[in-house]
C-alpha positions as CSV (number, residue, x, y, z in Angstrom):
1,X,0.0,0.0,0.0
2,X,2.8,2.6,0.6
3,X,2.5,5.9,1.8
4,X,2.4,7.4,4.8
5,X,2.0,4.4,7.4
6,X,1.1,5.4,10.8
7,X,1.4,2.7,12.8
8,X,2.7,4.6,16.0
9,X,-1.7,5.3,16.9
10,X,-2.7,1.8,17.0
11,X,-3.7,1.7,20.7
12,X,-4.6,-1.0,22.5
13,X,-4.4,0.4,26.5
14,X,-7.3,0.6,28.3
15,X,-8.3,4.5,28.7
16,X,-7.8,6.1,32.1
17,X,-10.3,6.8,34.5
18,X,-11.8,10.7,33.7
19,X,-9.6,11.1,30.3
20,X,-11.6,13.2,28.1
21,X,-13.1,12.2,25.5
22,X,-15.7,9.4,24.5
23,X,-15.2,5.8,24.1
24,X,-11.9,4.5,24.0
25,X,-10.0,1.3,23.7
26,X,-10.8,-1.5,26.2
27,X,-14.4,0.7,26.8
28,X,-17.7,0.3,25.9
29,X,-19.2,2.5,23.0
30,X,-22.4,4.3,23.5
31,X,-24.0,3.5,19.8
32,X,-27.3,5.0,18.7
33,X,-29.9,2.5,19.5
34,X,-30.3,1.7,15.8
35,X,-27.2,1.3,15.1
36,X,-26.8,-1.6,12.5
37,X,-22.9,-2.0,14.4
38,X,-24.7,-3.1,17.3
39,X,-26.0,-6.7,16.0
40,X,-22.8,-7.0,13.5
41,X,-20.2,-6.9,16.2
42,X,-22.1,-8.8,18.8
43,X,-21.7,-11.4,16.1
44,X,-17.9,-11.1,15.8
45,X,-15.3,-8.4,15.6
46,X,-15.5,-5.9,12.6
47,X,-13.2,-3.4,11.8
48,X,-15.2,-0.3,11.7
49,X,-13.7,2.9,9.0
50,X,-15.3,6.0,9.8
51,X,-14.7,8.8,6.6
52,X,-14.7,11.9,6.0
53,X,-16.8,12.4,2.6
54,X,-16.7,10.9,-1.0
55,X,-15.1,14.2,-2.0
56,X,-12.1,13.6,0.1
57,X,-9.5,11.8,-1.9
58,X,-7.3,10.2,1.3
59,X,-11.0,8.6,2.0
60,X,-11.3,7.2,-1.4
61,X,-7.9,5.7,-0.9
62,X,-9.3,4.2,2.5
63,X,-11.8,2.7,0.5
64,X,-9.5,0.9,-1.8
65,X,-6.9,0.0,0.9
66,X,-9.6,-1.9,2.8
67,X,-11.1,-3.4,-0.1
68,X,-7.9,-4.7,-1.4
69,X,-7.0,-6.4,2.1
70,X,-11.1,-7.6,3.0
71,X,-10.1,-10.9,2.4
72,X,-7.3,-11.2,4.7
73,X,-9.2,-9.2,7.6
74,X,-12.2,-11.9,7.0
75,X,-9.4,-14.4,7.5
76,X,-8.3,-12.6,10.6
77,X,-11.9,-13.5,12.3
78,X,-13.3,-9.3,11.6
79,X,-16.1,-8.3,9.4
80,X,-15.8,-4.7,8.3
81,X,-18.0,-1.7,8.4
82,X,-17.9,2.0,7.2
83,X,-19.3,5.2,9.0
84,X,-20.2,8.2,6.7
85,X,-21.7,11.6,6.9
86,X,-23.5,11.1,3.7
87,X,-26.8,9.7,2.0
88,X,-27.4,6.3,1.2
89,X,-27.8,7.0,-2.8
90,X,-24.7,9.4,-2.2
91,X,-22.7,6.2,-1.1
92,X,-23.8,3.4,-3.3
93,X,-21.9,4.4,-6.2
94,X,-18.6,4.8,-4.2
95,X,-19.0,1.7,-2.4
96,X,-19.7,0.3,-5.9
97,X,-16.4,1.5,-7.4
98,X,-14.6,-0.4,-5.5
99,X,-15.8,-3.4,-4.7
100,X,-17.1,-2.8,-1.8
101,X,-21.2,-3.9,-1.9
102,X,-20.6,-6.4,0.6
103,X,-19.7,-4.7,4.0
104,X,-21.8,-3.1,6.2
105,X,-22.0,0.8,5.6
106,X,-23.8,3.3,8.1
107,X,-25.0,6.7,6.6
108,X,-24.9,9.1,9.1
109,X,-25.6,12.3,8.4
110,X,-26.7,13.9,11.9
111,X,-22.8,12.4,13.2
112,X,-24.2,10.4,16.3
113,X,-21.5,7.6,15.9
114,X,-18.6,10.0,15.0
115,X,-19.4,11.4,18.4
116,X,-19.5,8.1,19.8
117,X,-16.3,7.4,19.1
118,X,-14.8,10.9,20.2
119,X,-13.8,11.5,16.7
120,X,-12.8,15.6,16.6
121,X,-12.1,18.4,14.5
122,X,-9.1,18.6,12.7
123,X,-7.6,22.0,13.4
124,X,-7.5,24.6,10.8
125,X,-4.2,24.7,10.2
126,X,-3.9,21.5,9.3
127,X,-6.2,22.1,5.9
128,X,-3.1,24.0,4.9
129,X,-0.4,22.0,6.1
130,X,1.9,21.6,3.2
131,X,2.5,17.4,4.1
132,X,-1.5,17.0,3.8
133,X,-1.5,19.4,0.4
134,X,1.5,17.2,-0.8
135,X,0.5,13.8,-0.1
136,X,-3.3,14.6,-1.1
137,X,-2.1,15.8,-4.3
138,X,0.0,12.5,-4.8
139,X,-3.0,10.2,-3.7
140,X,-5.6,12.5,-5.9
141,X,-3.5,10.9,-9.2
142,X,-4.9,7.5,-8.5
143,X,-7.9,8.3,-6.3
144,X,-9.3,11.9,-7.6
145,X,-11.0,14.9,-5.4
146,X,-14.1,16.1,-5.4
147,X,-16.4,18.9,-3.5
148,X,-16.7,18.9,0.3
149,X,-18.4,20.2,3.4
150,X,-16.7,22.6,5.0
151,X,-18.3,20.3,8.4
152,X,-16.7,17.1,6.9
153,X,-13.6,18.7,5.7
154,X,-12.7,19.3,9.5
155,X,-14.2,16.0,10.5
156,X,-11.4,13.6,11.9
157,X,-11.5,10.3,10.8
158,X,-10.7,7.1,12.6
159,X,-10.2,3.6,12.4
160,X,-11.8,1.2,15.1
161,X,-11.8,-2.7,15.8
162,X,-15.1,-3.1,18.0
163,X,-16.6,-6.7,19.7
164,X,-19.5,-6.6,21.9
165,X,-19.9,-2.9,21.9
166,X,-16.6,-2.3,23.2
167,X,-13.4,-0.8,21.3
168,X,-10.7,-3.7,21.1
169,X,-8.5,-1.6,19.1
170,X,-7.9,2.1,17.7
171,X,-6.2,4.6,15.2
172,X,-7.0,8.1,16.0
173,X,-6.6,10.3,13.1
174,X,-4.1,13.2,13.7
175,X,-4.4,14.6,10.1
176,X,-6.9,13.4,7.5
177,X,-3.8,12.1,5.8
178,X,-2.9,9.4,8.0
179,X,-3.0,6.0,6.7
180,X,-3.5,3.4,8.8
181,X,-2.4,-0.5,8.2
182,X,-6.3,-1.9,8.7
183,X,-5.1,-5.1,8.7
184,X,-2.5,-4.9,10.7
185,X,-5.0,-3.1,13.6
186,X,-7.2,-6.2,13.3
187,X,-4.3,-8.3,13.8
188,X,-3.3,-6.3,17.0
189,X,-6.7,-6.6,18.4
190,X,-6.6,-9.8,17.8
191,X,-3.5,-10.5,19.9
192,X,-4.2,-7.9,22.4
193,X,-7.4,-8.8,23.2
194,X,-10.2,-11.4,24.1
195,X,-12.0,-11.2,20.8
């Protein structure tokens, strides 16, 4: 996959009593009651990918990273799941292109699990860090760019391994350019934790 690998946010401690924030590794996540992650992880472990916004081009490449190592995280005992901010018709197409039709996908417009999950803001500054601007523009030749919300532009992604409504493992987005290794996060969770 290449890039910019990440793998120094993987985190698999339990959180500290009063540290800010919502649900963190080793805790329980307070999902909307309708969540459709609720009955797929009681089932088994899934690797939940929360994006930014079809428009975002480092979310695209998300989307093809995963779909290119689905088969191995299946293999690792994890189903996998997205998290979006936009419409079901809006996603389809995208989840189409690559490959993707068979995971579980959760539009969510109003942001309930993003908050969920603690997932911030970026700051400001980073929309104009010269790293992000670089490495977008590199990842934009083989994934394109398209039009964003200025909400989800600022919107923090995050990856997540979650069993039984708890977070097994993590990767926090620092910059919307992070990559994360997806399978290697499954692979920690499965090592580091009952699963």
């Amino acid at each position: 996959m290449g890039g910019n690998r990440s793998h120094d946010r993987v985190t698999l401690r339990p959180a500290k009593p009063g540290e800010p924030g919502s649900a963190r590794s080793g805790q329980a996540v307070d999902l909307p009651a309708d969540s459709p992650l609720r009955p797929l992880t009681a089932r088994a472990p899934a690797l939940v990918v929360f994006l930014r916004s079809f428009g975002c081009t480092f979310c695209r490449e998300a989307m093809a990273d995963v779909a290119r190592s689905r088969d191995a995280i299946r293999e690792s005992g994890a189903e996998v799941a997205f998290v979006h901010g936009g419409t079901p018709e809006e996603a389809a197409p995208w989840f189409a292109k690559y490959g993707l039709g068979d995971v579980t996908v959760v539009s969510d417009p109003g942001l309930e699990h993003y908050r969920a999950f603690g997932l911030g803001r970026t700051h400001a500054a980073a929309l104009v860090d010269p790293q992000v601007w670089t490495r977008g523009a590199v990842c934009a030749i083989s994934h394109g760019f398209g039009a964003q919300s200025v909400e989800m532009m600022r919107q923090l992604p995050g990856v997540f391994v979650v069993q039984d409504g708890a977070i097994r493992a993590e990767f926090r987005h620092r910059s919307p350019s992070d990559r994360p290794d997806y399978l290697a996060l499954v692979r920690e969770a499965k090592h580091g934790a009952t699963m």
